[in-house]
C-alpha positions as CSV (number, residue, x, y, z in Angstrom):
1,X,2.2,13.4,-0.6
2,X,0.0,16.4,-0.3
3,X,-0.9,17.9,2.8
4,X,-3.8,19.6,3.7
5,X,-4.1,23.4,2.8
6,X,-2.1,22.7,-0.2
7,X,-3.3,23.9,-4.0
8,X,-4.4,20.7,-5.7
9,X,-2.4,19.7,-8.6
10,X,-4.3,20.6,-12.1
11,X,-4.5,17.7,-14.3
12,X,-6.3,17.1,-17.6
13,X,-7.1,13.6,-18.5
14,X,-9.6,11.1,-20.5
15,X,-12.6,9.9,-18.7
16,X,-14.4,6.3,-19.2
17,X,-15.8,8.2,-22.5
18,X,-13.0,9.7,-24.1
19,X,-13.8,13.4,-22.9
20,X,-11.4,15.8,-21.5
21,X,-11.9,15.9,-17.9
22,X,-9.9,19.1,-16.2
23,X,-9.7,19.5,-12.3
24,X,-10.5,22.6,-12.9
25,X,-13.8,22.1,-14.8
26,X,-15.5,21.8,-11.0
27,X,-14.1,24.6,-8.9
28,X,-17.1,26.1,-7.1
29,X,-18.0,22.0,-6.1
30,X,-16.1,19.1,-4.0
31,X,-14.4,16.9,-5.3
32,X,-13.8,13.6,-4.2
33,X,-10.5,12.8,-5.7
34,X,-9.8,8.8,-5.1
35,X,-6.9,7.1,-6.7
36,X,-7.4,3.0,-6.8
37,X,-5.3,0.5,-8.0
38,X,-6.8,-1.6,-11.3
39,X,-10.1,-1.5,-12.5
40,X,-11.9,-4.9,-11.9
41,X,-9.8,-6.1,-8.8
42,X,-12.0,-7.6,-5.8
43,X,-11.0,-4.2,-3.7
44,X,-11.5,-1.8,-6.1
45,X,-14.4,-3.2,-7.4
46,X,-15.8,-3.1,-3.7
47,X,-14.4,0.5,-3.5
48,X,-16.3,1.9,-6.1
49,X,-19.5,0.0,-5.5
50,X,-19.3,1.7,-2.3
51,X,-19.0,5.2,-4.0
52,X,-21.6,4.4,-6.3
53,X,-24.4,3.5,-3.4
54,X,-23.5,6.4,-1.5
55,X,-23.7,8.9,-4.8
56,X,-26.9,11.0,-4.0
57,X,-25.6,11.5,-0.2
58,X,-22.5,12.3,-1.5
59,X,-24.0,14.9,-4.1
60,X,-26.6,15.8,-1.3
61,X,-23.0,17.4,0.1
62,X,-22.3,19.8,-3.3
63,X,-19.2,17.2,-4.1
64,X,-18.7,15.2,-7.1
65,X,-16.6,11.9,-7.3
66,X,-13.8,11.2,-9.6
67,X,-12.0,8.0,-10.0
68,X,-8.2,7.6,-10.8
69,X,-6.1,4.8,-12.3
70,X,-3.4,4.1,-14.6
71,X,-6.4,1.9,-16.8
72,X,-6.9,2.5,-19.9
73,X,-10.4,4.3,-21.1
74,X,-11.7,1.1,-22.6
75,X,-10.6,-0.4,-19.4
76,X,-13.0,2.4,-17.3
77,X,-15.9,2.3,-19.8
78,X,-15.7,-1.7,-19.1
79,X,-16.0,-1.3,-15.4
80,X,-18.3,1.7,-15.4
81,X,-21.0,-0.4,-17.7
82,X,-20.6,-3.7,-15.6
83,X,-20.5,-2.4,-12.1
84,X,-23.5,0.7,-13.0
85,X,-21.2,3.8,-12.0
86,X,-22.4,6.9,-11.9
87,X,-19.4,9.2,-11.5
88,X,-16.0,9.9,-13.5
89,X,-13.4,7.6,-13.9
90,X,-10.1,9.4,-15.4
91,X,-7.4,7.0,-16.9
92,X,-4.0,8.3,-16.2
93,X,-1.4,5.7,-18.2
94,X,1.4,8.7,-18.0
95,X,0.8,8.8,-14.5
96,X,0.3,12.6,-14.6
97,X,-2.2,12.8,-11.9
98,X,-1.1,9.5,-10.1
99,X,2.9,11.1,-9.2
100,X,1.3,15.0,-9.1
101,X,-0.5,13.3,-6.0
102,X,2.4,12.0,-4.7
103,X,0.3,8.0,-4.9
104,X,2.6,6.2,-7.3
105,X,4.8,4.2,-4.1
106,X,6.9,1.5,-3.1
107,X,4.5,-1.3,-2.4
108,X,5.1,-4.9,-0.8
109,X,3.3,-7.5,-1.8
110,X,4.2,-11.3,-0.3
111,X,7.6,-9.9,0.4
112,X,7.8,-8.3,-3.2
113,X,8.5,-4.8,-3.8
114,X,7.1,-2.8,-7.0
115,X,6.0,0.4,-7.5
116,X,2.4,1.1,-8.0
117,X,-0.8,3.5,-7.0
118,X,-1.9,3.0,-3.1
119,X,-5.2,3.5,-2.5
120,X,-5.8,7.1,-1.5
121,X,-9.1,9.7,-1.6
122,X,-8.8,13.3,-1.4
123,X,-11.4,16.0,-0.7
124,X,-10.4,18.9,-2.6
125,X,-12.5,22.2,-1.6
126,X,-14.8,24.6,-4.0
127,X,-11.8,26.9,-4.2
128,X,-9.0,23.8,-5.7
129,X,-7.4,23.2,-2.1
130,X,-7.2,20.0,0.1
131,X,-9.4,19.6,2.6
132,X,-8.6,16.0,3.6
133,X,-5.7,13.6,2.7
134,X,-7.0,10.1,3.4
135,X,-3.7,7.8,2.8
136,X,-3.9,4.3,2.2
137,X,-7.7,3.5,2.6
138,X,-9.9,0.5,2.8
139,X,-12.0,-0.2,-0.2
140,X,-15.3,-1.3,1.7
141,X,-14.8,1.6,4.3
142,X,-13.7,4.9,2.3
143,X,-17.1,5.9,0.6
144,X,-18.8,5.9,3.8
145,X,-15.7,7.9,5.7
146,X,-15.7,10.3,3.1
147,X,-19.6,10.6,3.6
148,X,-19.0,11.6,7.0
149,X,-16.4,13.8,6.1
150,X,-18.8,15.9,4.2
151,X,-21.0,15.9,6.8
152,X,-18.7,17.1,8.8
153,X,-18.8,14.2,11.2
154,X,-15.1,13.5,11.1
């Protein structure tokens, strides 16, 4: 896992629209880097929602918000268009992003183990460092934490 104070990884990868989205393409803002699960799940759904009401206080702050998963970009455009978001979503299938962040894990599920993304939200500075590591978040609790974050309240 990252750690704070640490050059964020660079990535390139497909947003909801088929465009090449670069982590570099907004140094000089914040960027709220959150890596969910599966588009269209009840907590990710509520995760994103979340984001999505909280967008103009979050922009208020200079940051932007970014969206990761493994879905594909048909996937993102489906859940950006049925849930109205207003910010990035970046499919990652190669898990370039996903194991750069160190959020591809061991999970337990009703005593099963696989490996998948766990819920996680970065705030990477104007300059491409982490600010904040936020590990294993709640979906109905992260956009406003992050909020606060910005603010400086935390």
């Amino acid at each position: 896992m990252l750690e704070v104070g640490m050059k964020a990884p660079e990535f390139t990868l497909q947003d909801q629209d088929g465009r090449e989205v670069s982590l570099a393409d907004y140094r000089g803002k914040k960027v709220v880097l959150y890596f969910y699960p599966k588009d269209g799940t009840p907590g990710c759904t509520r995760q994103a929602c979340a984001f999505a009401g909280l967008m103009r206080e979050i922009e208020a702050e200079g940051a932007v918000v970014i969206g990761v998963s493994k879905d594909s970009v048909a996937s993102h455009r489906k859940f950006a268009d049925k849930n109205g978001l207003p910010f990035t979503l970046l499919s990652d299938p190669q898990l370039e992003a996903i194991q750069a962040y160190g959020v591809w894990q061991e999970k337990k599920l009703y005593g099963k183990v696989s490996m998948g993304v766990v819920r996680t939200t970065f705030l990477i500075d104007e300059e491409g460092v982490v600010a904040a590591v936020m590990p294993k978040v709640k979906p109905d609790t992260n956009a406003a934490d992050v909020l606060r974050l910005l603010k400086g309240e935390e």
